[in-house]
mmCIF file as gemmi writes it, N, C-alpha and C atoms, coordinates in Angstrom:
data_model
loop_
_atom_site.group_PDB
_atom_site.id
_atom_site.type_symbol
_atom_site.label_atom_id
_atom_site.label_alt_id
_atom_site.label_comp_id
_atom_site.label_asym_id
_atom_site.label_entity_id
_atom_site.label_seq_id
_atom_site.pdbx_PDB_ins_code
_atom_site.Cartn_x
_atom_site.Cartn_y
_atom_site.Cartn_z
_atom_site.occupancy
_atom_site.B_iso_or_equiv
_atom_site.pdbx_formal_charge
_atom_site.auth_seq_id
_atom_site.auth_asym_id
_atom_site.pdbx_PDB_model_num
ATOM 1 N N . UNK Axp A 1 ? 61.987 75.842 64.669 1 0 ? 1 A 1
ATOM 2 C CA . UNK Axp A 1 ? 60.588 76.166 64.912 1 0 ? 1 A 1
ATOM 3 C C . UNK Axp A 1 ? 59.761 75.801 63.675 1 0 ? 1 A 1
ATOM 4 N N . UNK Axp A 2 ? 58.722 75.142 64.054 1 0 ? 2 A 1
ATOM 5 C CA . UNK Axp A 2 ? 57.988 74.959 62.934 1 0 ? 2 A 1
ATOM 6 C C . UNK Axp A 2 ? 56.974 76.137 62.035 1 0 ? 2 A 1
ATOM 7 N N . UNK Axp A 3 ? 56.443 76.213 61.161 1 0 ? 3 A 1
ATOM 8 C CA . UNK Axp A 3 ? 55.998 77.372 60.445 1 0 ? 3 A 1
ATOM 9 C C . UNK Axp A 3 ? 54.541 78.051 61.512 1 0 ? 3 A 1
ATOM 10 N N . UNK Axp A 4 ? 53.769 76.749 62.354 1 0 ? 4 A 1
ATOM 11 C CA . UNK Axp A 4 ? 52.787 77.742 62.852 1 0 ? 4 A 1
ATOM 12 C C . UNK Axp A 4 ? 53.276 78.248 63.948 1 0 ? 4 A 1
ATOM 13 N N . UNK Axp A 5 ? 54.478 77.914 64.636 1 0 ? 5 A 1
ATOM 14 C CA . UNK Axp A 5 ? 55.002 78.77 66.07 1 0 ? 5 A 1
ATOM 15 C C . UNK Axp A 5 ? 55.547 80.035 65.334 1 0 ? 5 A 1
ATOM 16 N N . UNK Axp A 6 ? 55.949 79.662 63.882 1 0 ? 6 A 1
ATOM 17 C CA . UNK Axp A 6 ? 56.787 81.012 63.014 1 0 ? 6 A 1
ATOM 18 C C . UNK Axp A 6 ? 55.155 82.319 63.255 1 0 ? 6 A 1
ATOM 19 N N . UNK Axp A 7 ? 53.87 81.463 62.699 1 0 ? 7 A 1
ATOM 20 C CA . UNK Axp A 7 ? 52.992 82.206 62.549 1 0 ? 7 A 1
ATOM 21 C C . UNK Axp A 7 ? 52.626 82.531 63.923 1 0 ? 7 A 1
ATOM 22 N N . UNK Axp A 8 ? 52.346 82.226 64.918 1 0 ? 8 A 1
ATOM 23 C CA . UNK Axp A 8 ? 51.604 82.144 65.965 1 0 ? 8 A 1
ATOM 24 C C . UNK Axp A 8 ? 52.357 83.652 66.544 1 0 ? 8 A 1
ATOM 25 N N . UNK Axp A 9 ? 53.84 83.553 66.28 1 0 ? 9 A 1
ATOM 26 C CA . UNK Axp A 9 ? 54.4 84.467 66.888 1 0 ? 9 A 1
ATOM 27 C C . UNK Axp A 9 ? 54.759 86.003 65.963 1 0 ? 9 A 1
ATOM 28 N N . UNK Axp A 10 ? 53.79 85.719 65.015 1 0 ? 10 A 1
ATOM 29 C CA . UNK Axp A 10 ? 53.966 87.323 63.965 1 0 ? 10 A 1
ATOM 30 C C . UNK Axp A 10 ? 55.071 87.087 63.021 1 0 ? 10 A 1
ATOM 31 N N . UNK Axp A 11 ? 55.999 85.965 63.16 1 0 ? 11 A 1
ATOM 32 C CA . UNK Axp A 11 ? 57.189 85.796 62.628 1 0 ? 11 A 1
ATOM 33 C C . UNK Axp A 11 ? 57.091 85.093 61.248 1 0 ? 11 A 1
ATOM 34 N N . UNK Axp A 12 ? 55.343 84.955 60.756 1 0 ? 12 A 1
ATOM 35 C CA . UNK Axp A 12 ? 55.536 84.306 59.506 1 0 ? 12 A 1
ATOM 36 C C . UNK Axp A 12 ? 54.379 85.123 58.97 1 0 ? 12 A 1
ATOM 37 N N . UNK Axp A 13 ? 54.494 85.038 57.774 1 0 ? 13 A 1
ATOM 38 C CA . UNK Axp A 13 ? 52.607 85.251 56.817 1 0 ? 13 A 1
ATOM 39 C C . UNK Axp A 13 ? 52.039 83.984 56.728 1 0 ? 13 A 1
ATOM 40 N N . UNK Axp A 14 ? 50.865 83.942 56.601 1 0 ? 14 A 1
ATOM 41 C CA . UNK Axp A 14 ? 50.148 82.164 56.363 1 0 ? 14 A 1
ATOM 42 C C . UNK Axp A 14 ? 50.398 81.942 54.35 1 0 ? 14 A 1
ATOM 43 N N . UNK Axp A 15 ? 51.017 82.711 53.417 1 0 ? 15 A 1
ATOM 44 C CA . UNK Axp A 15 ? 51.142 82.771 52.63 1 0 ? 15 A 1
ATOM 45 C C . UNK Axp A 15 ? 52.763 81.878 52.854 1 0 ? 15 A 1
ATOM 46 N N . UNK Axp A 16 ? 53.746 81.784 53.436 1 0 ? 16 A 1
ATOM 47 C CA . UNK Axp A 16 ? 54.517 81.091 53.765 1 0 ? 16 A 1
ATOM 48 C C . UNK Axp A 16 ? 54.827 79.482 53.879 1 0 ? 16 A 1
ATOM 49 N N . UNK Axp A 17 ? 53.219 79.407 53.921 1 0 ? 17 A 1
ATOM 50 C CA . UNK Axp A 17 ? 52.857 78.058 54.117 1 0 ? 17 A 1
ATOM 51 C C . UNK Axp A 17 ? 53.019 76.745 52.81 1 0 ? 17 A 1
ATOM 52 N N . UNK Axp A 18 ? 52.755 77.808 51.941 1 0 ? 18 A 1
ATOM 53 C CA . UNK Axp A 18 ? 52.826 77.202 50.694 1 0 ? 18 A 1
ATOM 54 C C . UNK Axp A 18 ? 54.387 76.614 50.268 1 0 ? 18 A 1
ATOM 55 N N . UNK Axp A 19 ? 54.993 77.421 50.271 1 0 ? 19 A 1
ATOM 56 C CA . UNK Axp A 19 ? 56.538 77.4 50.311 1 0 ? 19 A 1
ATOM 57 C C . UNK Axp A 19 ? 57.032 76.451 50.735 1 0 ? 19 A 1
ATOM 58 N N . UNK Axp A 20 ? 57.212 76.391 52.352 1 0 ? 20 A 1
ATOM 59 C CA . UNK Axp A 20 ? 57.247 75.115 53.386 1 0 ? 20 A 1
ATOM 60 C C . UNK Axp A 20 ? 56.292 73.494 52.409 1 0 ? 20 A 1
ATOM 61 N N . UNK Axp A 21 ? 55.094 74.018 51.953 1 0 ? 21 A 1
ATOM 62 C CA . UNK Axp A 21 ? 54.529 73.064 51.464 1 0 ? 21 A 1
ATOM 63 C C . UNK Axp A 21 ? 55.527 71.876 50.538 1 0 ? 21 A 1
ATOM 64 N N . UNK Axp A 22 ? 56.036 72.774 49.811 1 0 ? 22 A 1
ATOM 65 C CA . UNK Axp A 22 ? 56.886 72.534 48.623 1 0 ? 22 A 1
ATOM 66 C C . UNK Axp A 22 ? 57.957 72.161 48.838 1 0 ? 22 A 1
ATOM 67 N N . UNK Axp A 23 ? 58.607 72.786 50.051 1 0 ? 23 A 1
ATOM 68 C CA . UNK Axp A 23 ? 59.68 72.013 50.356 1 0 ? 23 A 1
ATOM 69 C C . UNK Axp A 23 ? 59.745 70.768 51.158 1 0 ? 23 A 1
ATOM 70 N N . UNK Axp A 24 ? 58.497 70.539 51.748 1 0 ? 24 A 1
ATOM 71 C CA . UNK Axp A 24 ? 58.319 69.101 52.383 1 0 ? 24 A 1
ATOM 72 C C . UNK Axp A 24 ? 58.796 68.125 51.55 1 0 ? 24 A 1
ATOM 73 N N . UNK Axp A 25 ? 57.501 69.037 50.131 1 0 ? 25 A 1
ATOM 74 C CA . UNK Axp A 25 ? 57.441 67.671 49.074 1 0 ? 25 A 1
ATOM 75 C C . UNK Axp A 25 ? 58.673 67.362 48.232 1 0 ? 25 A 1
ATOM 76 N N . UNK Axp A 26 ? 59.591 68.225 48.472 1 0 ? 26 A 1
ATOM 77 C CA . UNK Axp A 26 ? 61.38 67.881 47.867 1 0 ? 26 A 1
ATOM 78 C C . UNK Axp A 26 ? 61.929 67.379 48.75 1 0 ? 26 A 1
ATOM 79 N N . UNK Axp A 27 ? 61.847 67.241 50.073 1 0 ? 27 A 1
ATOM 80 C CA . UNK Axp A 27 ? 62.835 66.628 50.959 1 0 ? 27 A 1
ATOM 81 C C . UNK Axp A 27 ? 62.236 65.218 51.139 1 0 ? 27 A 1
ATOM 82 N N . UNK Axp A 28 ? 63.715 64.65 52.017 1 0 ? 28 A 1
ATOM 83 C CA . UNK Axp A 28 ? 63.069 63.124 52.668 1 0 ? 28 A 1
ATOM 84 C C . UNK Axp A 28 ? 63.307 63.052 53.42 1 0 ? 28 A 1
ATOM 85 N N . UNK Axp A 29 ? 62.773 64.374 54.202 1 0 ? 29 A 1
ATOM 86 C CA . UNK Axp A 29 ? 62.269 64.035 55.669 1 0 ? 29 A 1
ATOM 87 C C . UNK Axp A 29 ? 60.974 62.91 55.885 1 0 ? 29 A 1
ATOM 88 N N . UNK Axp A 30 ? 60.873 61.97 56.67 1 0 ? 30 A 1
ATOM 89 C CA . UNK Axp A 30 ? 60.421 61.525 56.964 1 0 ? 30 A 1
ATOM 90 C C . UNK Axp A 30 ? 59.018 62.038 58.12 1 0 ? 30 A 1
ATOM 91 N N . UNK Axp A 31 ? 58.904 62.623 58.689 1 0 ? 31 A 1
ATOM 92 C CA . UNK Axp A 31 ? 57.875 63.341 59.307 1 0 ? 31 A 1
ATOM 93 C C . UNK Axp A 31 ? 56.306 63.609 57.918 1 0 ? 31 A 1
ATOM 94 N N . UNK Axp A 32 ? 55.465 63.635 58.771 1 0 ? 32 A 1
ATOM 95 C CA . UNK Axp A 32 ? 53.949 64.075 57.583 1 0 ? 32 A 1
ATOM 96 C C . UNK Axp A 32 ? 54.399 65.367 57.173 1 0 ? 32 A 1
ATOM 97 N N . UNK Axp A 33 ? 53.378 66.028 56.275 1 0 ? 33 A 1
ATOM 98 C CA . UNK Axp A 33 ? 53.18 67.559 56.398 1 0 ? 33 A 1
ATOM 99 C C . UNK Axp A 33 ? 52.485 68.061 57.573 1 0 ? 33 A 1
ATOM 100 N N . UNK Axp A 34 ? 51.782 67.327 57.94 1 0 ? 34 A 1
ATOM 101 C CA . UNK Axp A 34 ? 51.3 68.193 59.473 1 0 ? 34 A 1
ATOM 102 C C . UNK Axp A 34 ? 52.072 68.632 60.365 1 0 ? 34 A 1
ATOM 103 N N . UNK Axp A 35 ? 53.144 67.322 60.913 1 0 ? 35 A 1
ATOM 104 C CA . UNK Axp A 35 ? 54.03 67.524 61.634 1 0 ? 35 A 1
ATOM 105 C C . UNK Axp A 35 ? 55.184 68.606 61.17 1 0 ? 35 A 1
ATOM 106 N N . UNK Axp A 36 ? 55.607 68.624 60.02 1 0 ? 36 A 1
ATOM 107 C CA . UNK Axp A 36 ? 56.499 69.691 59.736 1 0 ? 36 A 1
ATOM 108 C C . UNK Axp A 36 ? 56.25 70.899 59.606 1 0 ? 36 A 1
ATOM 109 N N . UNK Axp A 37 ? 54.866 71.1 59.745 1 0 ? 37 A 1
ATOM 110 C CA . UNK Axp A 37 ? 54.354 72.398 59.54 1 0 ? 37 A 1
ATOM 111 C C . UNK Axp A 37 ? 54.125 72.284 61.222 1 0 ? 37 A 1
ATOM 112 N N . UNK Axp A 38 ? 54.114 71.786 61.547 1 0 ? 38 A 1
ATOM 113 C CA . UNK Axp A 38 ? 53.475 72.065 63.244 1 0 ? 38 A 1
ATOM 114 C C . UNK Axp A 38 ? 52.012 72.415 63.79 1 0 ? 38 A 1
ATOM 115 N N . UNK Axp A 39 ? 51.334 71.681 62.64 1 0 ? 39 A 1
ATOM 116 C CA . UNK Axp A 39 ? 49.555 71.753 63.104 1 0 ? 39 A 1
ATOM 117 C C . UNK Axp A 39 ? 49.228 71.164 63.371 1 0 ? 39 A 1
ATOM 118 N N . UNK Axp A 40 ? 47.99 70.999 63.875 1 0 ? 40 A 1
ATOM 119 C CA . UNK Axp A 40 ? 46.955 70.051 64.798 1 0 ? 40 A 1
ATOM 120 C C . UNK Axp A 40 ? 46.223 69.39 63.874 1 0 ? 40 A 1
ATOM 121 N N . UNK Axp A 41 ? 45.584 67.712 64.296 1 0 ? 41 A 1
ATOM 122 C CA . UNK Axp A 41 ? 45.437 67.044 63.665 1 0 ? 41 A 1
ATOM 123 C C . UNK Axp A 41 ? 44.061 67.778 63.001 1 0 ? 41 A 1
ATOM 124 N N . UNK Axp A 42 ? 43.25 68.879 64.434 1 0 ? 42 A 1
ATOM 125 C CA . UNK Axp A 42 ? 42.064 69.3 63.568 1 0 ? 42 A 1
ATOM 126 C C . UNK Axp A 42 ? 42.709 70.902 62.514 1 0 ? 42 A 1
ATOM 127 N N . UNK Axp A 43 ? 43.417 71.336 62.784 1 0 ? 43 A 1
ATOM 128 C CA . UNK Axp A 43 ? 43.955 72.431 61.996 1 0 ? 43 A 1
ATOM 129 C C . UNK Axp A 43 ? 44.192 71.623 59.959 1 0 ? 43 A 1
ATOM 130 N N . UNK Axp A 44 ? 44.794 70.474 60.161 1 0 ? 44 A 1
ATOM 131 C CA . UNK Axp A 44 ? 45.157 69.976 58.73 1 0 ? 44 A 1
ATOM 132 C C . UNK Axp A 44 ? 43.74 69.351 58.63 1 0 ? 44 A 1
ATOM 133 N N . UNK Axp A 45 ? 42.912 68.936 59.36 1 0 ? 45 A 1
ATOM 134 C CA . UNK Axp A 45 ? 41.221 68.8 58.588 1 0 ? 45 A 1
ATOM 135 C C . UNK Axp A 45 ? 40.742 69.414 58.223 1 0 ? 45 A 1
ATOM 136 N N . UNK Axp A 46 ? 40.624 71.004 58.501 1 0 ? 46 A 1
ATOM 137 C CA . UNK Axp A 46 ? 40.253 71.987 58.479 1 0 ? 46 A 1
ATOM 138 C C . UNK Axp A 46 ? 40.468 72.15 56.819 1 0 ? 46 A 1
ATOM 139 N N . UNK Axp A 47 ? 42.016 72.68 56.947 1 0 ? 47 A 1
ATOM 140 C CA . UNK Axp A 47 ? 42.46 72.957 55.697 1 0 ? 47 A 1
ATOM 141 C C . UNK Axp A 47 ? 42.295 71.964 54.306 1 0 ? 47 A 1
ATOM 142 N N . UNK Axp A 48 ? 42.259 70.134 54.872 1 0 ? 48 A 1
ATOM 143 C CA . UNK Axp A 48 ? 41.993 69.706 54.062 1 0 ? 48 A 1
ATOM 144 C C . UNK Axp A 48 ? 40.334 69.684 53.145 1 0 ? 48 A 1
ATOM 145 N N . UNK Axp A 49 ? 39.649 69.813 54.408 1 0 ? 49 A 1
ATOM 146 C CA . UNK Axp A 49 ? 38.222 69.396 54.088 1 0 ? 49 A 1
ATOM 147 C C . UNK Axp A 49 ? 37.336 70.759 53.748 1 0 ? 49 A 1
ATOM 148 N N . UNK Axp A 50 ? 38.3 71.7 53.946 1 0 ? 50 A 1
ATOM 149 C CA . UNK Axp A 50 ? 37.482 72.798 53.777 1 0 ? 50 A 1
ATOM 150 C C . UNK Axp A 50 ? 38.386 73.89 52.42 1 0 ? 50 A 1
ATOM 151 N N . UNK Axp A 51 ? 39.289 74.451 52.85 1 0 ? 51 A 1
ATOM 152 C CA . UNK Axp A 51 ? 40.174 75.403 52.165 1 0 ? 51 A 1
ATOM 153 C C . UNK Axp A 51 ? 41.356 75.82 53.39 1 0 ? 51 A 1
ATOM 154 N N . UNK Axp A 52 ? 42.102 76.856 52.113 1 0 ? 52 A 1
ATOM 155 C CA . UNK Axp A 52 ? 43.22 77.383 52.808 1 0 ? 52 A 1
ATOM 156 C C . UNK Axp A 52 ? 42.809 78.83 53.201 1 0 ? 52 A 1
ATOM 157 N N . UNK Axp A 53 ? 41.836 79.168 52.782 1 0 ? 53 A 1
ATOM 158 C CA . UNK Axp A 53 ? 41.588 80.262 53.777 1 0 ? 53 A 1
ATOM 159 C C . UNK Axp A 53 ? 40.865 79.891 54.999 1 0 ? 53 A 1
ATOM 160 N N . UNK Axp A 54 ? 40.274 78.762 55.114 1 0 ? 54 A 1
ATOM 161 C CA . UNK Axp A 54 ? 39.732 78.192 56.448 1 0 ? 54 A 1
ATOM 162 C C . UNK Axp A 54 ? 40.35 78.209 57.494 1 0 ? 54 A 1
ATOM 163 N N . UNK Axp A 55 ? 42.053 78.129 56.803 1 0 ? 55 A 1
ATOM 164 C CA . UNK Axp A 55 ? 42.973 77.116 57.197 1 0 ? 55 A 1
ATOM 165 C C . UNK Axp A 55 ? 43.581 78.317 58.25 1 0 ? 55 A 1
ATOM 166 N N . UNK Axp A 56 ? 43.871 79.384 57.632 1 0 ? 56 A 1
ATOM 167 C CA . UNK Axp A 56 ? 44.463 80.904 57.61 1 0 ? 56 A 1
ATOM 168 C C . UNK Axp A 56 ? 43.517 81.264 58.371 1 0 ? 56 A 1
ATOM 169 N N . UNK Axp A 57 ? 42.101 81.377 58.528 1 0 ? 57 A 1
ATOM 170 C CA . UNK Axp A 57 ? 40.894 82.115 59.611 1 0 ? 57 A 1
ATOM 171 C C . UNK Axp A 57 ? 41.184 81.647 60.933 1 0 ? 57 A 1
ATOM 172 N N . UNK Axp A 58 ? 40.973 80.046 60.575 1 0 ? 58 A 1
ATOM 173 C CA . UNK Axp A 58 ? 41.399 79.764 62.012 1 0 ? 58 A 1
ATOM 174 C C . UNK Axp A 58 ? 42.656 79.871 63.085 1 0 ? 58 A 1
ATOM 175 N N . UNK Axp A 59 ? 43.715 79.566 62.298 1 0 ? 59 A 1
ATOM 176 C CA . UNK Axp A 59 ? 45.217 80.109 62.835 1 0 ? 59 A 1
ATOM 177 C C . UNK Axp A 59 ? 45.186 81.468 63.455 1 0 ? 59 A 1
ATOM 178 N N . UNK Axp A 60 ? 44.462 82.223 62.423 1 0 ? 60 A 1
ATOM 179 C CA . UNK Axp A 60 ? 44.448 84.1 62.881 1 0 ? 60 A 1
ATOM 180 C C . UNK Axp A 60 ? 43.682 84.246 64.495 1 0 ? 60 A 1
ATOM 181 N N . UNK Axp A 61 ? 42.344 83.595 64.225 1 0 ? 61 A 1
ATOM 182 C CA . UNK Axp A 61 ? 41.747 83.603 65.407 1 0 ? 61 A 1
ATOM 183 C C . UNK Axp A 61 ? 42.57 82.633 66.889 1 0 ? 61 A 1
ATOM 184 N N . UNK Axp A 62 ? 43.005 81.505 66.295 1 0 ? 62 A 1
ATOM 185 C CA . UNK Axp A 62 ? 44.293 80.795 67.186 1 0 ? 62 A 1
ATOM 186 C C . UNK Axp A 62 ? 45.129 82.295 68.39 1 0 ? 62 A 1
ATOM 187 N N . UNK Axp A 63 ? 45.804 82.416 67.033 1 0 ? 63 A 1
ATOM 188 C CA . UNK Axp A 63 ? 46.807 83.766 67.406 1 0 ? 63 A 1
ATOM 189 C C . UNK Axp A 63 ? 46.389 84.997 68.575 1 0 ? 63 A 1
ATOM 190 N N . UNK Axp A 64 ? 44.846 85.201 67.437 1 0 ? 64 A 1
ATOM 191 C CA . UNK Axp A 64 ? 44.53 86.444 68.151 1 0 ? 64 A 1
ATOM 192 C C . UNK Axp A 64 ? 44.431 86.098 69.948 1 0 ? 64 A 1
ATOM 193 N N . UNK Axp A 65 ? 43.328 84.958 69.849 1 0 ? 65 A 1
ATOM 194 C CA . UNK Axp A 65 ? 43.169 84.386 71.419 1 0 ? 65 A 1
ATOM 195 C C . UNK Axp A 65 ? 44.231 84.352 72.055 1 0 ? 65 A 1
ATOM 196 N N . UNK Axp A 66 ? 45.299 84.183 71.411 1 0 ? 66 A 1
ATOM 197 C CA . UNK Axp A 66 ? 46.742 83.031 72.663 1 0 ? 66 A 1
ATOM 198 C C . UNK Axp A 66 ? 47.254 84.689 72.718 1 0 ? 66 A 1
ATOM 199 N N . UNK Axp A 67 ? 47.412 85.722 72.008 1 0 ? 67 A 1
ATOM 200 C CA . UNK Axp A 67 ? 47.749 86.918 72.094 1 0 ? 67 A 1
ATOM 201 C C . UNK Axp A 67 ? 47.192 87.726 73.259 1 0 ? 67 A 1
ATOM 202 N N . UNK Axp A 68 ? 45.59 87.729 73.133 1 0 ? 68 A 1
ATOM 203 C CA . UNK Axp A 68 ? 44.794 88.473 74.741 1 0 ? 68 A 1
ATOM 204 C C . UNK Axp A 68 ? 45.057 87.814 75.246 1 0 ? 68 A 1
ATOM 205 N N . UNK Axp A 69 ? 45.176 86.739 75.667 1 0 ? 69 A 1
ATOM 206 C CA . UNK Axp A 69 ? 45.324 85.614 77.104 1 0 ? 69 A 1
ATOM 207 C C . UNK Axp A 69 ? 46.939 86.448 78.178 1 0 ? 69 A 1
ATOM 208 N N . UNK Axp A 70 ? 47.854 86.868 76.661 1 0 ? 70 A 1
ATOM 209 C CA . UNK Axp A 70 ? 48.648 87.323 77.15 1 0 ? 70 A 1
ATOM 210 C C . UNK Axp A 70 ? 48.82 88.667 77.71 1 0 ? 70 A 1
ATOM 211 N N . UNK Axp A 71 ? 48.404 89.051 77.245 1 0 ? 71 A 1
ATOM 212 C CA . UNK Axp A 71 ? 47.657 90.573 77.377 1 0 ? 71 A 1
ATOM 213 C C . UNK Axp A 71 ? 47.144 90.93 79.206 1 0 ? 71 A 1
């Protein structure tokens, strides 16, 4: 599972992210960081063009929505 299905499902902190970050950048996996993190092409604009708490607001609100839907 990638880190935002980890988040999406309560199963990660967005502080986690960083971590994963770091280990992208030691491995040679071949995949982007987007893809290994499992975000959307507008989720990594977000974060790039704006911040990482942008990054973290929007995921939360992501969550919260896909959470009532279930509800």
């Amino acid at each position: 599972m990638t880190f935002r299905e980890h988040f999406m499902n309560y199963h990660a902190e967005f502080e986690e992210i960083f971590d994963l970050t770091d280990e992208w950048n030691f491995s040679d996996d071949p995949c982007t960081l987007r893809e290994f993190l499992g975000l959307t092409a507008e989720e990594e604009d977000i974060w790039i063009s704006e911040s990482d708490e942008a990054l973290e607001q929007l995921l939360e609100k992501e969550r919260e929505e896909s959470q009532n839907r279930r509800d």
